[in-house]
Every structure is written in structure tokens, then in C-alpha cells.
N, C-alpha and C positions, 0 to 999 in steps of 0.2 A: 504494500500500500504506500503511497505517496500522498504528502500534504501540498497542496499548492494554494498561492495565493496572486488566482487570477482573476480578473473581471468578464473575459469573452469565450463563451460557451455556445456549441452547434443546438438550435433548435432540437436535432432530435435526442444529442444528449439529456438536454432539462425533460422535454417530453418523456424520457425512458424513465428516468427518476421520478420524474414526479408522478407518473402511472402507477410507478411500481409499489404506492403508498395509497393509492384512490384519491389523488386530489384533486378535487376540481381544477384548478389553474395547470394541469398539464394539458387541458382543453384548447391553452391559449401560448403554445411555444414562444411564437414572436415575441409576445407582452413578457415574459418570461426573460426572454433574451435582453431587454432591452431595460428591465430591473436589473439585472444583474449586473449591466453596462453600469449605469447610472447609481448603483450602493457607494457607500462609502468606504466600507469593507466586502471583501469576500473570502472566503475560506474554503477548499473543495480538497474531498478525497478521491485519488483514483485505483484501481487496480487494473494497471495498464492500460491501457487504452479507452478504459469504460469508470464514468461518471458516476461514484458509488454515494457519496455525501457530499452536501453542502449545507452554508450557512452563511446570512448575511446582516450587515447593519448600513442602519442609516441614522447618521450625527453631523452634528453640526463642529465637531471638531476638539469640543471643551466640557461642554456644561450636560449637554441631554445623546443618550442615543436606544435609538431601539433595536431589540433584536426580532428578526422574523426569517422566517424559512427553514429553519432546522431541519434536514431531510435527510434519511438513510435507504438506502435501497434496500426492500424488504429482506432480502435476501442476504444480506448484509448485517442483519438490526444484531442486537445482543453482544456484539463483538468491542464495545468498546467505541466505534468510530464517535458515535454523539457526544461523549465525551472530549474526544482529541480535539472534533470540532469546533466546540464551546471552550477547551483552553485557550485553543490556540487565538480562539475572535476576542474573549478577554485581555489576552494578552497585548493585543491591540487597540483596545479599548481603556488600557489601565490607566489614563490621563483625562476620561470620561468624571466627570461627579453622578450622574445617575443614567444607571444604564437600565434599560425596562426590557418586559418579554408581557406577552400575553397570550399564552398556551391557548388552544382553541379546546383542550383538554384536562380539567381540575388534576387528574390523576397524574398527571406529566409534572405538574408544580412539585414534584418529591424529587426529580430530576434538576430541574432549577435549585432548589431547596442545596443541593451538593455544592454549589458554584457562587452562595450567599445570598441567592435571592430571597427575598421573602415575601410572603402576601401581603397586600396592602388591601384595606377596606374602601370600598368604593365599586365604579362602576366601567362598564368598557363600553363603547358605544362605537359602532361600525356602518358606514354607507359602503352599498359595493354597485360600483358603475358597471354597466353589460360591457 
């Protein structure tokens, strides 16, 4: 496995991964491709030639950043990679004052919970444009 830290990704790579998990937004490669252009971070694992994990942020450079996409290819999960991937984006992040996630799953917050995140009371609030 190898760590890269790249920003440009083949549509059908993101497509393969992001399938490989049931996400909606593999629906949408291009849109995909051109988030991943535009993050402020990226973080990606490969095993050779094929697109096994990522992960990215978007910050303003100081004060706020959020984390989103955290993705392992199914086939993939349980080994470790979700981890590497969330050190290695902290670790880029360490000059951040607050850095957010908003799991789309309660049960995953145990996962964050390892890396210091903690819950916060309050509320999430999402628009999603077609």
C-alpha cells in the first residue's frame, strides 16, 4: 500500500471507490473529480494501481476546517487504512484551531472519538443541490 498526497484523480477511479461503499455521489464522477481538485487537502491510498482510500479537507488555512469523504474500499475496510488516512490528514491539519467531521453515521463517532474528536451538542443542517 502506498500513501499519496494528491489532488487529481480518473473519474473512474472515484466512481470504483465510491461504488464500492453504496454512495450516492459515485453517481456523479465529474462532480467528484473536481472536489477533489478544489480540497485543501487530500490524502489517498493505493494498492498499485487501484484507488483503495481517501480522504479530504477543506480550510481556510488557520482557524476552521472540515473533514469529509473518508472512504475505504469495501474490500479493503478493517485493515487499518481509515486510520492511516485520518493521521496522516491531521497531521496536516495540526496548525488548524478546530477541525470538524460530521459522520453521516452516530456509530462511526467511536472512530473519531480515537483521533480526539468529541460530540458536541447541537445540530447539523444540510441542503443538497441535484
Amino acid at each position: 500500500m502506498e500513501i499519496k498526497k494528491i489532488k487529481s484523480f480518473s473519474a473512474d477511479d472515484l466512481q470504483k471507490l465510491f461504488s464500492s461503499v453504496e454512495w450516492k455521489s459515485a453517481a456523479y464522477p465529474e462532480k467528484l473529480v473536481s472536489a477533489f481538485e478544489n480540497a485543501s487537502h487530500v490524502v489517498s491510498v493505493w494498492e498499485g494501481t487501484s484507488l483503495i482510500g481517501i480522504i479530504r479537507s477543506m480550510d481556510d488555512g488557520c482557524w476552521s476546517a472540515n473533514i469529509d469523504c473518508l472512504v475505504v474500499h469495501k474490500d479493503f475496510q478493517g485493515k487499518g487504512i481509515a486510520s492511516k488516512l485520518m493521521t496522516e490528514l491531521l497531521e496536516d491539519l495540526k496548525n488548524i484551531t478546530y477541525i470538524n467531521v460530521c459522520p453521516d453515521d452516530k456509530e462511526i463517532g467511536q472512530f473519531y472519538s480515537k483521533f480526539g474528536f468529541k460530540i458536541i451538542d447541537g445540530y447539523y443542517l444540510q441542503k443538497i443541490n441535484p
